[in-house]
LOKE-514494 format. One record per residue (C-alpha): residue in one letter; z, y, x. Coordinates in steps of 0.25 Angstrom, whole numbers, plus 5000, padded with zeros to 4 digits. Example, Ala and Ser with C-alpha at 12.3 -4.5 7.8 and 13.67 -1.06 7.14 Angstrom:
2
<pt res="A" up="5031" north="4982" east="5049"/>
<pt res="S" up="5029" north="4996" east="5055"/>
***
This chain:
220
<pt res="X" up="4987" north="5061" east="5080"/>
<pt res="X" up="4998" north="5051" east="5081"/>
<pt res="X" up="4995" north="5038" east="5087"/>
<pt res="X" up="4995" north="5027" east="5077"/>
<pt res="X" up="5005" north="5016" east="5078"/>
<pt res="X" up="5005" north="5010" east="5063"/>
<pt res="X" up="4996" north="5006" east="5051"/>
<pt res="X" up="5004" north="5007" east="5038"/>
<pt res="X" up="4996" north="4999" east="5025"/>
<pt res="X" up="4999" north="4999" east="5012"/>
<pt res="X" up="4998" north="4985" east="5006"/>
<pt res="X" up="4989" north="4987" east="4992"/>
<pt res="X" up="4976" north="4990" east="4993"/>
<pt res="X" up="4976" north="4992" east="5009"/>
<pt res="X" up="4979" north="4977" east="5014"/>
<pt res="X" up="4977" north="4970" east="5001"/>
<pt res="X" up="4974" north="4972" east="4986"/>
<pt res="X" up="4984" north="4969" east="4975"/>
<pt res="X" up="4980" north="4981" east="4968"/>
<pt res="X" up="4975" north="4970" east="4957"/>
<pt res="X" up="4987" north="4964" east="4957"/>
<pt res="X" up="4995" north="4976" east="4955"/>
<pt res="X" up="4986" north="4981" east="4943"/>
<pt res="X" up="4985" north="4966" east="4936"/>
<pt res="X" up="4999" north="4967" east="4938"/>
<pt res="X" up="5003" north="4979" east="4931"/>
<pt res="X" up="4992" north="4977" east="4922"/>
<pt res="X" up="5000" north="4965" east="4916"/>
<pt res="X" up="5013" north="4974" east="4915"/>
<pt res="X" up="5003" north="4984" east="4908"/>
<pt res="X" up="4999" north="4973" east="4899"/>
<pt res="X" up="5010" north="4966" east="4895"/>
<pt res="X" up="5018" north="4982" east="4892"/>
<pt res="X" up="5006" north="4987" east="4884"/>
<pt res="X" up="5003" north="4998" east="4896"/>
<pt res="X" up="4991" north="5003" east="4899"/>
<pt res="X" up="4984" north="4999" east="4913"/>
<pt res="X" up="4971" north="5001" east="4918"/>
<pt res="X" up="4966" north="4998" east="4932"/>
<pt res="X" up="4965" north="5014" east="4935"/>
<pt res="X" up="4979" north="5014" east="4930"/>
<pt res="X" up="4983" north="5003" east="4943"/>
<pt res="X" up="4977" north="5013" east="4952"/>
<pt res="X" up="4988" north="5023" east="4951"/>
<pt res="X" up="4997" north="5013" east="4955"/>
<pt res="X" up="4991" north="5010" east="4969"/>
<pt res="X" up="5003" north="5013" east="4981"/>
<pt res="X" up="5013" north="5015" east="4969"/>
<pt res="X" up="5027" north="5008" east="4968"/>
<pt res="X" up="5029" north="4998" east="4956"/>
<pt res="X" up="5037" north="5008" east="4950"/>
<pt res="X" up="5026" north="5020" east="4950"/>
<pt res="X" up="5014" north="5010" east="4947"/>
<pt res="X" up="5024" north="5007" east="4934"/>
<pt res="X" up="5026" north="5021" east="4929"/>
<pt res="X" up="5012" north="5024" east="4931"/>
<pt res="X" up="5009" north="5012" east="4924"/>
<pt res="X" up="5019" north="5017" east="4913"/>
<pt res="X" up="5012" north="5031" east="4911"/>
<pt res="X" up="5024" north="5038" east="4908"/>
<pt res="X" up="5030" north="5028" east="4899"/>
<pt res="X" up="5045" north="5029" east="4904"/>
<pt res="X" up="5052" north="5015" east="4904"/>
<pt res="X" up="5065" north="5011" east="4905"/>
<pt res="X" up="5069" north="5006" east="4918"/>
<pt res="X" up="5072" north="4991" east="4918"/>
<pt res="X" up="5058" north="4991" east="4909"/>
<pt res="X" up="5051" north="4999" east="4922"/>
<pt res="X" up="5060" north="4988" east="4933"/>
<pt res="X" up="5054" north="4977" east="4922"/>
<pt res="X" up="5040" north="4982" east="4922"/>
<pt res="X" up="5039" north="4982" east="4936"/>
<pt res="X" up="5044" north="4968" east="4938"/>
<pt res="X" up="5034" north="4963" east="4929"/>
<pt res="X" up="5025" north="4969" east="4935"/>
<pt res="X" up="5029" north="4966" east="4951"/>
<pt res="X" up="5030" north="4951" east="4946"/>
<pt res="X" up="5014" north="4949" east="4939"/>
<pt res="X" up="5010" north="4957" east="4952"/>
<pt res="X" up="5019" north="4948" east="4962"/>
<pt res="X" up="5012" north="4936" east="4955"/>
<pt res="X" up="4997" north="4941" east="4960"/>
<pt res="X" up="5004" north="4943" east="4973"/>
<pt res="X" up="5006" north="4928" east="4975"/>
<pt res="X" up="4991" north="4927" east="4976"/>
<pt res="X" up="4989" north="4936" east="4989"/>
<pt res="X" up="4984" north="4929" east="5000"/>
<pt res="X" up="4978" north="4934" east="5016"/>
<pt res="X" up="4966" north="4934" east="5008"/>
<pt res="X" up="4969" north="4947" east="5000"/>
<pt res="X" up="4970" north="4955" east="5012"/>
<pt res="X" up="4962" north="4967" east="5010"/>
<pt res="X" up="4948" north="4964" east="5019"/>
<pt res="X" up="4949" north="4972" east="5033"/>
<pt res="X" up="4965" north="4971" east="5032"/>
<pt res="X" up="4968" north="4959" east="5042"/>
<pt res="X" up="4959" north="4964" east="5052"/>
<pt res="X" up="4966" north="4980" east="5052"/>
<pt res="X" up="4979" north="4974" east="5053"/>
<pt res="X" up="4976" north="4967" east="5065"/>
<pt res="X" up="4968" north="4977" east="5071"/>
<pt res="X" up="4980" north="4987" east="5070"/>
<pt res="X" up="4989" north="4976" east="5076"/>
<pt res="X" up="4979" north="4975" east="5089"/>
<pt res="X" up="4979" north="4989" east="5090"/>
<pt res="X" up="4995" north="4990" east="5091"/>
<pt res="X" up="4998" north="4996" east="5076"/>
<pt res="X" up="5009" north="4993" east="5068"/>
<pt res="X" up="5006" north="4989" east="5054"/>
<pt res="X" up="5016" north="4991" east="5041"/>
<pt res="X" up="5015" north="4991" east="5025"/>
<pt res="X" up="5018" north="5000" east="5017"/>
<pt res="X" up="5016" north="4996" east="5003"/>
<pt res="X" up="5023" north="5000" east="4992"/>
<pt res="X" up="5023" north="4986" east="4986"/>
<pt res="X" up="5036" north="4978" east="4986"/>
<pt res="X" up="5028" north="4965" east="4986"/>
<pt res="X" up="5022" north="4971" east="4999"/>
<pt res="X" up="5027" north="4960" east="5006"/>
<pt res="X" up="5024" north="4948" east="4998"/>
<pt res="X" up="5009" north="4953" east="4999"/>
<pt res="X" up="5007" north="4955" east="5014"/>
<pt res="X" up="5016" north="4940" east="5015"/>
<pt res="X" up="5004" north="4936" east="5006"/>
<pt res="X" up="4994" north="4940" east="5013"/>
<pt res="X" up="4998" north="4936" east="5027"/>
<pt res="X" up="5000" north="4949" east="5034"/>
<pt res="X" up="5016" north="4952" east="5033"/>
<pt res="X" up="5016" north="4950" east="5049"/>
<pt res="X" up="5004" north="4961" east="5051"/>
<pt res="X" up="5015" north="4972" east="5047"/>
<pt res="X" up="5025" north="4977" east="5056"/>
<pt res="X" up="5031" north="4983" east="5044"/>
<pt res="X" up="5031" north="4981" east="5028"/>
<pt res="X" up="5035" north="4994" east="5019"/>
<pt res="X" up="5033" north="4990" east="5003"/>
<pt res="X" up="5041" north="4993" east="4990"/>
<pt res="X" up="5053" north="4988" east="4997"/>
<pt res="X" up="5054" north="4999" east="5007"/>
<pt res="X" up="5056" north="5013" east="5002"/>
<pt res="X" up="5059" north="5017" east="4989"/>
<pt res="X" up="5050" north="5031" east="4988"/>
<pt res="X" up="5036" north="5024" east="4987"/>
<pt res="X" up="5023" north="5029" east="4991"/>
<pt res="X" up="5018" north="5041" east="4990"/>
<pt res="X" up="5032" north="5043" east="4996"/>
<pt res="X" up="5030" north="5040" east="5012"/>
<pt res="X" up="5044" north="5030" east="5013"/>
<pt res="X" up="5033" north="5019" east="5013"/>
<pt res="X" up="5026" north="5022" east="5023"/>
<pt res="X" up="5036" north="5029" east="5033"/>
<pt res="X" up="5046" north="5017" east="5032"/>
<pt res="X" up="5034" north="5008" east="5035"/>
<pt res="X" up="5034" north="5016" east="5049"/>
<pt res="X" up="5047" north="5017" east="5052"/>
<pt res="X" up="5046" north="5003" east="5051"/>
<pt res="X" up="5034" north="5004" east="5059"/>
<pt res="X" up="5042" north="5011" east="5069"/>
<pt res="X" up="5029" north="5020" east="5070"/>
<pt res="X" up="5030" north="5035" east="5067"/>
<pt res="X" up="5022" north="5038" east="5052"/>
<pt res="X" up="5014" north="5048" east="5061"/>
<pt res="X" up="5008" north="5034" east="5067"/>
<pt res="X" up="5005" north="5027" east="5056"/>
<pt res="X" up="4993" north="5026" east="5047"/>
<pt res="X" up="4995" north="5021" east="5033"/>
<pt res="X" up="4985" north="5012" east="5025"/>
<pt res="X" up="4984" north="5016" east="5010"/>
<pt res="X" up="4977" north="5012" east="4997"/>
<pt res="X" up="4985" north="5023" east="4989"/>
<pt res="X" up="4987" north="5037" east="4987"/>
<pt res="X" up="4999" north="5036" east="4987"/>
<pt res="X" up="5001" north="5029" east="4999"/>
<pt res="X" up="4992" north="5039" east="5008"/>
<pt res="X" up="5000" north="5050" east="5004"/>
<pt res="X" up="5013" north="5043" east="5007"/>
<pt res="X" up="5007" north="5040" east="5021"/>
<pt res="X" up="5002" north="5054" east="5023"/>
<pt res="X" up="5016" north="5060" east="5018"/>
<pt res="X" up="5022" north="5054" east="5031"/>
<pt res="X" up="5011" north="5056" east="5041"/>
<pt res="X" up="5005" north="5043" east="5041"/>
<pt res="X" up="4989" north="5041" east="5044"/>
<pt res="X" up="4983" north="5036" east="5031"/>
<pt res="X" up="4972" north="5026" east="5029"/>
<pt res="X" up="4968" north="5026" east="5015"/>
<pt res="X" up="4963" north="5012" east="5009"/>
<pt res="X" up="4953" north="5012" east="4997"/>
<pt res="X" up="4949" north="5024" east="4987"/>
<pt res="X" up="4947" north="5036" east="4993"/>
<pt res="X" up="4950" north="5043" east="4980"/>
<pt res="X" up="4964" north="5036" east="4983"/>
<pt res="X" up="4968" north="5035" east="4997"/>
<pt res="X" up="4959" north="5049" east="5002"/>
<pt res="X" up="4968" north="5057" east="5007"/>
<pt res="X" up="4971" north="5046" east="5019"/>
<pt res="X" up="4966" north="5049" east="5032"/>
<pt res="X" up="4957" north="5039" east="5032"/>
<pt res="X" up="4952" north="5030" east="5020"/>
<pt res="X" up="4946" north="5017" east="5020"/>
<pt res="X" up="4939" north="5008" east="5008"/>
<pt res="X" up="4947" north="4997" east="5016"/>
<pt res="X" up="4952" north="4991" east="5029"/>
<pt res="X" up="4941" north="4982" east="5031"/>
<pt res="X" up="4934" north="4983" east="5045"/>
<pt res="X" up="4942" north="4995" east="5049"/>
<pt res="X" up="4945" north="4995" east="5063"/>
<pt res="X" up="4960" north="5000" east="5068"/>
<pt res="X" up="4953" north="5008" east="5079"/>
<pt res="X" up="4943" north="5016" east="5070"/>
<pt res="X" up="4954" north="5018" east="5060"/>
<pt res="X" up="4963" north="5024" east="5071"/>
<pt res="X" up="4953" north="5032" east="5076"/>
<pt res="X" up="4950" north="5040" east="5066"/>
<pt res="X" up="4965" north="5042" east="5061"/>
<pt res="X" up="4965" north="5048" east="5076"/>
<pt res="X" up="4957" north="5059" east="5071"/>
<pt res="X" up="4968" north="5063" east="5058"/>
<pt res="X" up="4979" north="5073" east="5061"/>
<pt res="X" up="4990" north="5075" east="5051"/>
***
């Protein structure tokens, strides 16, 4: 196998949670259109753009677009409000301690999230210096499960996607990383992120070595 020089993470669901505020905040949209929205409806939106989670929140109901620019506004603006909350305290447990484990042992770390409030989240959370570089909703224009995301993120890097292993919470995301030859470690439901080389309820207590070696046993 390739040697690995690069850890990859999405930010939702990996490093922390605002999965709630992402639902609470389309919920509210939902609301206030007379929408339909269950919590199973907000699992189809994990690792989606603003824009899919929208026309699947729509189920097929076409808008015209200023409406659908409108929509999303709203809805980016309630979710920005739960984000002011976000403190180092809703790092997902285990997170702190992975990154600087992969920092001893010599590995680049970037993000590749599809969020554009990708940023103000990891500057809430104290961890914006931990990256070596940050890939979100800003970056590329074809979201996951394209592999832009990911493949910018490396360039960035400066690391071949061969060497990097990509940390996922979503479907889509683990078949972005795949699509471009990246190791994959899937976080979470196995019903969701299985087809990851390696899948984990969560980063707590995992150790950078263990992970490593048994990502040296998996050949693409």
């Amino acid at each position: 196998m390739s040697k690995i020089s690069a850890f990859i993470f999405d930010l939702d669901g990996v490093i922390t949670d605002t999965a709630e505020y992402h639902y609470l905040a389309w919920k509210r949209l939902a609301d206030e259109e007379g929408l339909p929205f269950s919590r199973e409806d907000n699992e189809a939106l994990r690792g989606v753009s603003r824009r899919e989670s929208l026309v699947r929140l729509l189920k097929g109901k076409v808008l015209p677009e200023p409406q659908m620019e409108a929509y999303m506004a709203r809805k980016n603006e309630y979710y920005r409000a739960f984000l002011a909350q976000i403190t180092p305290a809703n790092l997902l447990e285990g997170v702190a301690d992975f990154l600087a484990q992969a920092r001893a042992h010599g590995i680049k770390l970037g993000l590749g999230s599809a969020s554009k409030n990708a940023r103000d989240v990891l500057k809430g959370l104290g961890i914006t210096d931990q990256f070596d570089a940050i890939g979100d909703g800003y970056s590329v224009s074809r979201t996951k499960p394209a592999p832009d995301l990911f493949v910018w993120v490396a360039g960035r890097l400066n690391v071949p996607p061969a060497e990097c292993v990509v940390f996922e919470d979503a479907e889509a995301g683990v078949a972005a990383a795949r699509e471009c030859g990246m190791y994959t470690v899937g976080i979470g439901d196995p019903a969701r992120v299985g087809a990851a080389d390696i899948v984990l309820p969560n980063l707590a207590g995992v150790q950078v070595s263990d992970l490593l070696g048994k990502l040296a046993n998996i050949t693409h």
